[in-house]
C-alpha positions in Angstrom: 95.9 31.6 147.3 96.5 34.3 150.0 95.1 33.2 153.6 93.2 35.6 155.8 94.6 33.7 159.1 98.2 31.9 159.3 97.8 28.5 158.5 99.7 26.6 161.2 99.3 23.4 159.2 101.3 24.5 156.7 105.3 24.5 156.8 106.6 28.1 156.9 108.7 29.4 153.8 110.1 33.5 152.8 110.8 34.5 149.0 113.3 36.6 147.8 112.5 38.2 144.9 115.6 40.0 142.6 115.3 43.2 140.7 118.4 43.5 138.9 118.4 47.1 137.9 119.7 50.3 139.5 120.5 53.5 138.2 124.3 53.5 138.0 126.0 50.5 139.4 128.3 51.5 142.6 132.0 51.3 142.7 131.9 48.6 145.7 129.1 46.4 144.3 129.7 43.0 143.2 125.8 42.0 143.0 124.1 41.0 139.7 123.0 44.6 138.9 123.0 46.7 135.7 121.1 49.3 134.0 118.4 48.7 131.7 115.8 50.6 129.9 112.2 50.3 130.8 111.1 47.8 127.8 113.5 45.6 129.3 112.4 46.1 133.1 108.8 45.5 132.0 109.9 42.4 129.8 111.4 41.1 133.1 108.7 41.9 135.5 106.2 39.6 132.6 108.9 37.1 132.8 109.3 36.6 136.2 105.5 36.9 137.0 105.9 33.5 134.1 108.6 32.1 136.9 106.4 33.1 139.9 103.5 30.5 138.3 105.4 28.1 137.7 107.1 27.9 141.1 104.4 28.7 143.0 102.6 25.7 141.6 105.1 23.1 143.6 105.0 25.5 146.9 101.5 24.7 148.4 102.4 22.7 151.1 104.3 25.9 152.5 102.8 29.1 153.6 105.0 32.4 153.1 105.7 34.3 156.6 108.2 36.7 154.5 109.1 38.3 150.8 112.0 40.3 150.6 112.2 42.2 147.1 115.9 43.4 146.6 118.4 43.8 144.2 119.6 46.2 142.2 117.6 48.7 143.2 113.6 47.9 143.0 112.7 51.4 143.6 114.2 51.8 140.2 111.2 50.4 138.3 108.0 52.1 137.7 105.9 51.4 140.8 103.3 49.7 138.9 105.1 46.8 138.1 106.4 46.5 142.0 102.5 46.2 142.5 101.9 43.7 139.2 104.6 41.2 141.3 102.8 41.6 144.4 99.6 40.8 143.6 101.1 37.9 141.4 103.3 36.3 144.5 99.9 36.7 146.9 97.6 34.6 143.8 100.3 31.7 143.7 101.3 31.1 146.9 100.0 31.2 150.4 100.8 34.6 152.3 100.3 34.7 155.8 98.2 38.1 156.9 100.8 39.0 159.1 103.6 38.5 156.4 106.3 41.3 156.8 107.1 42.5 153.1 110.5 44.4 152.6 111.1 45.7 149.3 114.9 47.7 149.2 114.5 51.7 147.8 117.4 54.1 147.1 117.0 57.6 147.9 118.1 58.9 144.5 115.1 56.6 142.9 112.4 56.8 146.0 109.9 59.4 144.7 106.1 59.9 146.8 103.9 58.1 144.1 106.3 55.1 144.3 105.9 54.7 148.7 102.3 55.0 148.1 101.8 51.9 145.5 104.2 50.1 147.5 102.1 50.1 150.7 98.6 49.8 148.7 100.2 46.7 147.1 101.0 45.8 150.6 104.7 45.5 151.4 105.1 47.0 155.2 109.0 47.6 155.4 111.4 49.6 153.5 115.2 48.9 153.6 116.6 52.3 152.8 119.9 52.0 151.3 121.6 55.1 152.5 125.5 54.2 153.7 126.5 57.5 155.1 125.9 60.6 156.1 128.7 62.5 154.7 127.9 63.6 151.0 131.8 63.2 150.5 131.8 59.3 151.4 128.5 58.7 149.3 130.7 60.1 146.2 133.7 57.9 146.6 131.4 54.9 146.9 129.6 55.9 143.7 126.2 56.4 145.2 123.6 58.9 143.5 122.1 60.6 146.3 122.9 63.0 148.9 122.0 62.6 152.4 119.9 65.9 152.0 117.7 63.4 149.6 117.8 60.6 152.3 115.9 62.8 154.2 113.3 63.5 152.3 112.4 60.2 150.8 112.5 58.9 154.7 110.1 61.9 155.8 107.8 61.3 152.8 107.4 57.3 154.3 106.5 58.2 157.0 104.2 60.3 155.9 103.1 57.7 153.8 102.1 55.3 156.9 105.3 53.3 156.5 105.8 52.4 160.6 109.0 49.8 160.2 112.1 51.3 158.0 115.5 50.0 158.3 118.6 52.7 157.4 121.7 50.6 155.9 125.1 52.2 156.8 128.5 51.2 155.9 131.9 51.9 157.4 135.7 51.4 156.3 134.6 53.8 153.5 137.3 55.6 151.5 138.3 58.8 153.4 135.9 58.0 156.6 137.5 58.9 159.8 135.6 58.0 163.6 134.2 61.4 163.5 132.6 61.3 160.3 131.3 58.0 160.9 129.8 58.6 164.9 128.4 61.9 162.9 126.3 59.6 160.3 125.0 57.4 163.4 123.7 60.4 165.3 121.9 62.3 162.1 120.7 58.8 161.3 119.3 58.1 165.4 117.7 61.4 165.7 115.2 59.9 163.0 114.7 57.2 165.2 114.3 54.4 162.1 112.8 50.4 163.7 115.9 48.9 162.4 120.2 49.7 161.6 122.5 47.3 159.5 125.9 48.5 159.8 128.0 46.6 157.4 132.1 47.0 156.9 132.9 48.0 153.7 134.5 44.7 151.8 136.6 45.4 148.5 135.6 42.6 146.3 137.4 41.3 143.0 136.3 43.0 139.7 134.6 45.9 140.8 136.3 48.9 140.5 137.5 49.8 144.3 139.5 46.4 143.6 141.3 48.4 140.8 141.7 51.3 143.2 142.5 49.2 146.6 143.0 45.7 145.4 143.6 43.2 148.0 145.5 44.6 150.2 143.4 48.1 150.7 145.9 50.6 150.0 144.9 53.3 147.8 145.6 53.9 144.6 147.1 57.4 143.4 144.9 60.0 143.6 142.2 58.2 146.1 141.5 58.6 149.6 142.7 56.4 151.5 139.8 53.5 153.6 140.5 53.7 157.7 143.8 51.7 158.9 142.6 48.6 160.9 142.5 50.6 164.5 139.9 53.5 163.0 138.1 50.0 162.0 137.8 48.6 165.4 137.1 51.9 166.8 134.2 52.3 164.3 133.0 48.9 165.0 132.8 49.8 168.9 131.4 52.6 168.4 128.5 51.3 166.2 127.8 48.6 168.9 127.8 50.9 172.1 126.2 54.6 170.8 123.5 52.1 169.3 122.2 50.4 172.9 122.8 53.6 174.2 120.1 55.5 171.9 117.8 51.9 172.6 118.6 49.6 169.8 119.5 46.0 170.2 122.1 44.1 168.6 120.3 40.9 167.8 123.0 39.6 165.1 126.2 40.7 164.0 125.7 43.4 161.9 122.2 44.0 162.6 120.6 46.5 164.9 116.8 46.9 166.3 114.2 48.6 168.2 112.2 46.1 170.1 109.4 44.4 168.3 111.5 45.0 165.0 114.5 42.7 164.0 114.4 41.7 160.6 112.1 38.3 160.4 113.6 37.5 157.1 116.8 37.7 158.0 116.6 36.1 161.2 114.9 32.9 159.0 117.9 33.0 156.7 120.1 32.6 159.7 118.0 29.7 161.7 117.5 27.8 158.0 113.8 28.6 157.3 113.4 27.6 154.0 113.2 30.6 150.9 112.6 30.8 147.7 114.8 32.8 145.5 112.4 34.3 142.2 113.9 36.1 139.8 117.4 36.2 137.9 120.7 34.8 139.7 118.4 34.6 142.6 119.5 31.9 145.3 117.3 29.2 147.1 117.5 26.9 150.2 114.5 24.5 149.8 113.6 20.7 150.0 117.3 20.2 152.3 118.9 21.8 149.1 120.3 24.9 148.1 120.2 26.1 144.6 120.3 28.8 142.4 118.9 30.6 139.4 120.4 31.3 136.0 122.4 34.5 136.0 122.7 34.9 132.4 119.5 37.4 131.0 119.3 36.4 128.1 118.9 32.5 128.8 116.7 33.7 131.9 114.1 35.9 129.9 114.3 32.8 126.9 112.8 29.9 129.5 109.2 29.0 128.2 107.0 29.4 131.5 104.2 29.3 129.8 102.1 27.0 127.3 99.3 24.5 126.8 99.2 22.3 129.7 95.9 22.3 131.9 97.9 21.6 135.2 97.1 25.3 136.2 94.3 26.0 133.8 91.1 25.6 136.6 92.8 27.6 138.8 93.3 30.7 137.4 90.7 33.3 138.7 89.9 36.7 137.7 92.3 38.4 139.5 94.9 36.2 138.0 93.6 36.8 134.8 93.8 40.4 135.0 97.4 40.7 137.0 98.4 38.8 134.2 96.8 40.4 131.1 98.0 43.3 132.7 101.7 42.6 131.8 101.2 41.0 128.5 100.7 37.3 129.8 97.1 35.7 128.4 94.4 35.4 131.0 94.4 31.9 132.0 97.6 31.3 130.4 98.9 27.9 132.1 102.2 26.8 133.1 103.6 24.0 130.5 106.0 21.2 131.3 106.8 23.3 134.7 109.2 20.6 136.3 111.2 20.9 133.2 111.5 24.4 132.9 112.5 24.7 136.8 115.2 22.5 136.1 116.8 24.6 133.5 116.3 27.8 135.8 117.8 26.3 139.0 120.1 24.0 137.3 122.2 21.2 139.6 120.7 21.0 142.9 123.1 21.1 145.9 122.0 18.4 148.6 123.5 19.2 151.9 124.9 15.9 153.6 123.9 15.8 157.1 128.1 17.4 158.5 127.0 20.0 155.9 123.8 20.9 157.7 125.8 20.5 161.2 127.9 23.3 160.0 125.9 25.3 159.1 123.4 25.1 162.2 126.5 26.7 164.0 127.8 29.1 161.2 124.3 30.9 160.7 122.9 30.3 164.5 126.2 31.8 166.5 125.9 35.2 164.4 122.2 35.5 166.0 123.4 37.3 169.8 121.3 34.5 171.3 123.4 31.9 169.6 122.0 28.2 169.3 120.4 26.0 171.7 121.7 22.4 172.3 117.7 21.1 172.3 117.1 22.8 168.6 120.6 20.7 167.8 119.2 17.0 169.2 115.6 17.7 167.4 117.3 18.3 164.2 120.1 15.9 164.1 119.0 13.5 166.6 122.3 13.3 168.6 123.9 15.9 171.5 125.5 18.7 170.3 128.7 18.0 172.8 129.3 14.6 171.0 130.0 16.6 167.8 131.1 19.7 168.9 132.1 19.2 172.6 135.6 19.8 173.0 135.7 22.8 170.2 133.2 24.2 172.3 135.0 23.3 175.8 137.9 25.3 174.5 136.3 28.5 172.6 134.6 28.7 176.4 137.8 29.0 177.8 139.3 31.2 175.6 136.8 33.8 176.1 135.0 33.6 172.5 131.9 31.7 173.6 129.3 31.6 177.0 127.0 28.7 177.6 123.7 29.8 179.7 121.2 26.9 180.4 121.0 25.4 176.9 122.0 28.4 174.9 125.2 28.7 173.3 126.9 32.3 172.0 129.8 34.2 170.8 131.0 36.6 174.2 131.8 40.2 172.7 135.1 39.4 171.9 133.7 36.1 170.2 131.8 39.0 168.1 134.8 40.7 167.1 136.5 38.0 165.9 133.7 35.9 164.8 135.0 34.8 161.4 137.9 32.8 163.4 135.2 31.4 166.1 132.9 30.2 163.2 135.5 28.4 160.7 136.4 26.4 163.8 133.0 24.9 163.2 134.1 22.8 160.3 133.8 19.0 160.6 136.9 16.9 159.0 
């Protein structure tokens, strides 16, 4: 049941709840995304309101700090079944007041009705996928919108009361050159949006820019060709310095901010807070485990949630009843057999050995600017961070790629830009 005060007794936990659908899927996108017609999105939303029971019903020892509802594209669905899911995830599970609630929107699907449910419902943060600036670029990547529509979905939440938006952009998109890019950064600045992920364009097998690019980026015929390596390091500068100059800091690698506003879920992703993947394909990091959901929709949307068992019966409430009855799901209905089900949805549950863990303490914590602190490394592992890692970390010192200040380890600027080397030498034998 939702709190009205954070419950410090209680271990913290974020969801991530996956919406599936979009519009059209994009020509770089490798997510599990489709189209679907609205009996199907509303036979998913009953579904996963089924899942969100029966997983909420092992979860009480935790209290939620943050949901993240991506996907897909939520803003897709109608916005009444964005607001059947929320008030089903604050009935099963513990959500602190102060819980900062992200659902991801695409301009070409973010009309005014939709921002309005959204914040009665209570999510606080919008992820606005827009890319680019350059109505060109958002046409070879496949997108539906123009940048013209950007701006009015993003004036519209704000005049909705929305206070804490995050812009996505992309670079080493097809055709992009360093002007066209340092123009999408200073139409999207002027706005002055809380939050900025800049992300590099990655070409990823079985989508069709692989056809186009394939491994080795070069362009197909007929397609404009993506920025040679030294227009990507330029871009990547760029990003980094006009950013802190216009007052946002780079708090991870990809990931911008005005103060007061970094991402909290992300930032518990990357210092191992446990979440809670709902919702097709969705992953989870729980119970020293990580885990994921069925991706298969038909073997999703056939898992029996629901039945006759009276584990759940006595605490079903009205406003259960009626979120429930609202999407086809009995008032009352319980959860049967729900360790069994949960088994078929998550499947084999990865246990991470304790070198596993080690890893990843340093693979997640150095992309956070702060990096990791040696005392956060002998609570959790019970043994000095230099006895595992001292002379890796003696040597990326002296090559330039890390600083030590007091206790606090981090990747130098240059670590940054070639942080995929500096991390992988992370890896125990």
């Amino acid at each position: 049941m939702n709190q009205t005060m954070t419950n410090k007794k209680k271990k913290p936990m974020e969801l991530y709840v996956h919406i599936p659908f979009c519009a059209r899927k994009c020509l770089y996108c490798d997510f599990l995304s489709f189209r679907a017609l609205e009996s199907l999105q509303e036979a998913y939303t009953r579904q996963l309101i089924r899942e969100i029971e029966a997983q909420g019903a092992f979860c009480s020892e935790y209290q939620v700090t943050t949901i993240f509802i991506g996907g897909g594209t939520p803003s897709v669905m109608e916005p009444c079944l964005i607001g059947d899911i929320m008030r089903s995830l604050k009935y099963h599970f513990d959500v602190a007041e102060d819980a900062e609630i992200t659902i991801e929107v695409n301009p070409g699907t973010l009309l005014h009705n939709k921002m309005h449910i959204y914040k009665e419902c209570g999510i606080n943060r919008l992820s606005i996928g827009l890319q680019s600036a350059d109505n060109q670029e958002l046409k070879e990547l496949g997108r539906i919108h123009t940048f013209e529509e950007f701006l009015k979905s993003y004036q519209c939440a704000r005049m909705v009361g929305f206070s804490n938006i995050n812009v996505d952009l992309m670079s080493s998109i097809p055709g992009q050159t360093l002007e066209s890019f340092k123009n999408t950064l200073k139409k999207v600045t002027m706005l002055k949006p809380e939050h900025i992920s800049a992300y590099s364009l990655i070409v990823e097998e079985g989508t069709p820019f692989w056809d186009r690019y394939g491994q080795e980026g070069t362009a197909g015929p007929g397609y404009p060709p993506l920025p040679d390596e030294e227009t990507e390091s330029r871009i990547y500068h760029l990003t980094r310095n006009f950013l802190q100059e216009q007052g946002y800091e780079r708090y991870e690698i990809s990931n911008y901010a005005k103060p007061g506003f970094k991402c909290r879920h992300n930032v518990g992703y990357w210092t191992e807070v446990p979440y809670l993947g709902l919702g097709l394909g969705a992953s989870s990091f729980m119970w020293n485990c990580r885990f994921s959901n069925v991706s298969d929709m038909d073997t999703y949307m056939n898992l029996d949630f629901t039945g006759s068992m009276e584990a759940t019966a006595g605490a079903m409430g009205e406003t259960a009843g009626e979120t429930a009855g609202s999407m086809g799901v009995p008032p009352g209905e319980p959860v049967r057999n729900p360790e069994n089900v949960l088994e078929q949805l998550r499947g084999p549950l990865t246990e991470l050995t304790r070198e596993a863990r080690m890893e990843e303490f340093m693979f997640l914590g150095l992309r956070l600017t702060k990096g990791i602190s040696e005392i956060d490394f002998v609570s959790m592992f019970g043994i000095k961070l230099e006895t595992i890692y001292g002379p890796v970390i003696e040597r990326l010192i002296s090559d330039g790629l890390l600083v030590k200040n007091g206790v606090w380890i981090s990747l130098t600027e240059w670590g940054m830009d070639v942080s995929n080397f500096v991390l992988s030498e992370f890896l125990l034998p």
